[in-house]
Steps between C-alpha positions, in 0.01 A plus 500: 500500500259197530655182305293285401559145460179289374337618171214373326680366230877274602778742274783292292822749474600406141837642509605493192306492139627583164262737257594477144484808296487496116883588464627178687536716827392349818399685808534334833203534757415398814120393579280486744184281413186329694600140539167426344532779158501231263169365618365822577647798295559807637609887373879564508673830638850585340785667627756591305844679564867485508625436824512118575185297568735256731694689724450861397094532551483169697441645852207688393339323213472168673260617790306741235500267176425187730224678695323610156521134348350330813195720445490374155721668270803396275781756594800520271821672529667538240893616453516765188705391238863474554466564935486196759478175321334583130659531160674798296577858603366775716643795315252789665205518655074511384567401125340484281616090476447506857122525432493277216648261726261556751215458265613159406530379852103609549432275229697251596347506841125527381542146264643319848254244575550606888300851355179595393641814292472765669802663626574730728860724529661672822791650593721743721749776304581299222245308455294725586583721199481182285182400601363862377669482197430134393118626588546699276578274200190317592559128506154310494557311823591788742221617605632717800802658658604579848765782446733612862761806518513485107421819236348571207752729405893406428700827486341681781298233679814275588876536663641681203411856455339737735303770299735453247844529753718159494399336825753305721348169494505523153944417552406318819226286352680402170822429738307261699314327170887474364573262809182302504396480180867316445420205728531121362206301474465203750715196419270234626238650288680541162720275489909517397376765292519761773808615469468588102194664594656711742804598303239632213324714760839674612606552136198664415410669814344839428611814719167634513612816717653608202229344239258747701682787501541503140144584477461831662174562365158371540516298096366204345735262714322665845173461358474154398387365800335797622133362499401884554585544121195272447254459791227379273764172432437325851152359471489229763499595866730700726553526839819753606631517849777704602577659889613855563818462584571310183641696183181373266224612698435785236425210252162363701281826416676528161385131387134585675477811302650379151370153504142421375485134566389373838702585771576579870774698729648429797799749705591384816802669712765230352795534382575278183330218635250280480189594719525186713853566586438883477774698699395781640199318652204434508548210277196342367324163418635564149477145359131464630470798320625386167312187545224695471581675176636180362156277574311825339711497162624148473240284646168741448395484848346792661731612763378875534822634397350711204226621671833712725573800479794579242773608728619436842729691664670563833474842629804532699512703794793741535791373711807622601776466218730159532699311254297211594089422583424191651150609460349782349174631712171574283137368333418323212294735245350413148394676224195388254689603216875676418532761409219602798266743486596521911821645414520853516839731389599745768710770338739620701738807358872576518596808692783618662571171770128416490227325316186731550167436346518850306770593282727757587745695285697435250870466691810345371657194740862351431503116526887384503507226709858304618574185267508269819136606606313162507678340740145386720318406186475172584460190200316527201320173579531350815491168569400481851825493685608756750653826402330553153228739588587892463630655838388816613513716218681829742799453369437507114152775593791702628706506184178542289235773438254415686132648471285415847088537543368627826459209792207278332162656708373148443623167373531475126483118315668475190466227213662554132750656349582857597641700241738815560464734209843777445581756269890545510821599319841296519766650388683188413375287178461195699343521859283295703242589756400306818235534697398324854160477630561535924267421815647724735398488850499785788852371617629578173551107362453482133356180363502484117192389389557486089714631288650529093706645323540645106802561264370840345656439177195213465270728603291461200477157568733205528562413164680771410751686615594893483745714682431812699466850355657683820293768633174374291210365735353200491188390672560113602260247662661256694268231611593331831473141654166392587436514864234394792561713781369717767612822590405573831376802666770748634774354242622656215504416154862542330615505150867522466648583144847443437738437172703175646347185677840315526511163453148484413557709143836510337606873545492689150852614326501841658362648828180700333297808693158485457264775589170423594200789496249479751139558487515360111593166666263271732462135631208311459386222771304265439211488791303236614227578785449217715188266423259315768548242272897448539381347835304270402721283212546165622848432638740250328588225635798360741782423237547118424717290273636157458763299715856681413776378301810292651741831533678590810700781543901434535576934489232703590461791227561844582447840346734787601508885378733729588554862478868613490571882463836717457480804592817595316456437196128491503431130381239307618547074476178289534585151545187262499548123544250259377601127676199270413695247763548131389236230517499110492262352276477161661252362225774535274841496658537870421694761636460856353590847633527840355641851569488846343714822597394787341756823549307850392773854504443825434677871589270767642559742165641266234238317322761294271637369805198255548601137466269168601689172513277185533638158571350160579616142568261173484608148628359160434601225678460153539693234646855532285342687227509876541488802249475868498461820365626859568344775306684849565339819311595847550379813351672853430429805308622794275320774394441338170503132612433233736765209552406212610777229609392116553632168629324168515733229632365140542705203702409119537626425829822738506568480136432787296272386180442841298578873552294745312582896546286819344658845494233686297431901407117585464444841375300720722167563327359857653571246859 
């Protein structure tokens, strides 16, 4: 990556401002401004999540935030209520108050004499999400949005529920959020009053694991904050970005589809990312890029972005299967409109161990898979890091039914969503089905390509719930992960259906047999044929960004998973550690490190034996002044219930300051 050093405009890093809100709140933010703003106004970008504008975001806001505001933009980042230095209490994440907050701040922002009103808001994850939802409630200033690896859509969009099974990250994620979201503000910031403020945080700290749980079905709470409830809401501009490898890609063609204000697509081969620092490569000259969208929307200069096609996407070339891509070979293609009139459903039917282009007849196939089949499924949403990617998928094809076309007579290029379509009978009242879309090549490697999954008893739809009626069929359409790829002549195309994908999909209360009939079943692809055009889109540019922030690595992170199996009694362990390392902020006399160990088991035939444990531990340090805290979260089940056991510890220096503990019984709702 190019850094880039002289600007048009000389950048002040305001590192700390207070924003009032109405209730006596105040929000800290950190902002980068044009030396000159206050002579010569300029639009304002916003930023705004939970995770520490100082030393959580610092290494990769300051080179993005400062390269923005030296081409003549105000970019704020501000903490959410109650996280990094600003006021009250972060009980849960994207509510309701959240936006109301954020809707403020744009105000706020638009009467600075530094802007000329018109506002701009980005984000990553979290604020991604936000930035669609407080769209959404239309504040006059914002006029656009740049949205990465975010959703429109809460219960099944994001790492909580899978098709309506409880997903893993859902007790990893709210484990992690228990940890970080109990950090103290900054001392030299706030003042004595740090340590009162932290104490409140720690009393009140919300175990969300559980908090989500609770809400097993797709409700009211789920869909506030769903912008796909109300498309027709977001009026000002939208640009969403996502990469392949990320778990939100599926949200780009939703938002192009559902939205009907202006708007543009982007899917590069990244994991969650942004595109300048995109992992798998090719990385791209993202920041020019959003320059360029900016200038169009906030400064009303004609910059040819609209004039673009809607979507760009990577067509990704197949490759061998590895847990990790340093780059991912392929083309950039684009699309007019989405959904395309280029795309083209190739129906592919179930028979016996093959998918045929004519259905067959009517035969009965037993899927009963082993509870520890999942074991190369890789992360929901990686991050970039090595080992996150699915491995070969032989292992888990083996254990699954597996239905294989011919070898491909010629290369096939896929864009979309492909969507398997079953009728089956379970003869359990609760039973999931999983199904894996596979590249496999002459030499027999199996790459997955997509993949879903769908608790049957939600099978007519999310929001409610029913339980089985053994032996009656259903017909169910499970809708996969949107995917850009090329099959390539001579391979085989692979769909694998099983009823486990441990730790992916918490296993349900009883080992269920599903039969599946073939030749009423069939998978539809989604087809793109190649375009002369594809070769001629202009390429982006090199990446660039600003000078970096002070931070030096002291530990070097590291991510470990490993596979431990007993043959005896027919467990299988995962163990997957997640050391972010420990950095030196030298701006700020910092020292912070973190660590997570996450601990999946499960028995070959015993669904109840399933048990995730989640722990993390987060340092500050500086000089004599030192705190942590330990969040430790593990989660069991009955046939009725879930338990789910908590600790959240938190020391100054080697003192222990509070101890919190959970031990909690969720009913089982149909999960």
């Amino acid at each position: 990556m190019q850094i880039v050093t002289q600007f048009p405009r000389v950048v002040r890093d305001l590192r700390n401002v207070w924003i009032p809100l109405a209730d006596g709140t105040r929000l800290a933010a950190r902002i980068w401004l044009p030396e000159d703003a206050a002579a010569d106004p300029v639009p304002a970008i916003l930023e705004y999540i939970p995770y520490r504008k100082h030393d959580g975001t610092g290494g990769r806001d300051v080179p993005m935030h400062a390269y923005l505001a030296g081409h003549g933009y105000g970019c704020v980042r501000v903490d959410i209520r109650g996280s990094g230095e600003s006021d009250g209490l972060l009980s849960d994440e994207y509510l309701k108050g959240e936006q109301d907050d954020a809707v403020e701040v744009i105000a706020w922002i638009a009467r600075q004499p530094w802007c000329t009103g018109a506002v701009g808001m980005t984000g990553i994850s979290w604020g991604g999400f936000n930035a669609l939802q407080v769209a959404a409630r239309r504040p006059p200033a914002l006029k656009a949005i740049i949205t990465h690896c975010s959703t429109d859509e809460r219960y099944d969009g994001d790492v909580h529920y899978i098709g309506g099974c409880l997903s893993y990250d859902n007790i990893a994620w709210g484990s992690a959020m228990l940890a970080i979201g109990s950090q103290p503000p900054a001392p030299d910031i706030v003042g004595e009053g740090w340590r009162a403020m932290w104490l409140e945080r720690l009393e009140n700290a919300t175990l969300l694991t559980a908090h989500w749980m609770r809400r097993q079905r797709r409700d009211s709470y789920w869909r506030q904050g769903s912008v796909c409830e109300d498309f027709a809401a977001i009026t000002c501009a939208v640009y969403a970005v996502g990469g392949w490898a990320d778990g939100y890609a599926s949200a780009v063609g939703r938002l192009l589809a559902g939205l009907t204000c202006p708007r543009k697509g982007l899917i590069g081969p990244w994991a969650h990312k942004f595109p300048h620092a995109g992992v798998p490569g090719p990385a791209i000259g993202w920041l020019q890029e959003a320059l360029r969208w900016w200038d169009h929307w906030l400064k009303g200069r004609d910059t040819g972005i609209m004039a673009e096609p809607s979507l760009r996407a990577w067509m990704q070339e197949s490759v061998p299967p590895r847990v990790h891509y340093a780059e991912r070979p392929g083309r950039w293609v684009a699309e007019e409109s989405w959904p395309s009139p280029n795309i083209r459903p190739l129906r592919l039917f179930l028979d016996p161990g093959t998918l045929d282009d004519k259905a067959g007849p009517s035969t009965n196939v037993i899927v009963r898979t082993p509870q520890t089949l999942g074991a190369t499924a890789g992360e929901w949403c990686p991050y970039g890091y090595h080992g996150e990617h699915p491995a070969d998928q032989r292992e888990d094809d083996g254990r699954s039914i597996c239905f294989d076309s011919a070898p491909l007579a010629d290369r096939i290029e896929m864009l979309g969503a492909p969507v398997v379509t079953l009728t089956v009978t379970a003869d359990k009242p609760v039973a999931f089905l999983a199904v894996r879309l596979c590249d496999v090549a002459p030499d027999g490697a199996s790459t997955r390509v997509s993949y879903k999954a769908l608790n049957l008893t939600r099978r007519d739809g999310l929001e409610t719930a029913k339980p089985i009626e053994p032996g009656r069929p259903m017909t169910v359409a499970i809708m996969l992960y949107d995917l850009g790829y090329v099959f390539p002549a001579g391979h085989r195309i692979r769909l694998a259906v099983s009823t486990t994908m441990w730790p992916l999909i918490w296993p349900a209360p009883e080992a269920p047999t599903v039969t599946l009939t073939t030749g009423a079943s069939f998978l539809d692809l989604p087809v793109r044929a190649p375009r002369p055009s594809d070769a001629a889109l202009p390429d982006f540019a090199e990446p660039e960004c600003g000078p970096p922030a002070p931070i030096s690595l002291t530990r070097p992170d590291q991510r470990r998973r490993r596979v431990e199996r007993d043959l005896n009694d027919g467990s299988l362990v995962m163990r997957y550690t997640r050391d972010w390392g420990a950095e030196r902020h030298a701006d700020i006399d910092l020292l912070t490190s973190s660590i997570g160990q996450e601990t999946y088991r499960i028995v070959e035939d015993a669904p109840l034996s399933a048990r995730q444990s989640s722990s993390w531990t987060v340092i500050l340090e500086r000089g004599t002044w030192k705190v942590r805290t330990e969040s430790r979260t593990t989660v069991t089940s009955t046939a009725g219930a879930f338990r789910v056991v908590a600790t959240l510890d938190a020391y100054e220096g080697e003192t222990r300051v509070l101890s919190r503990s959970w031990d909690e019984t969720i009913l089982r709702d149909l999960m």
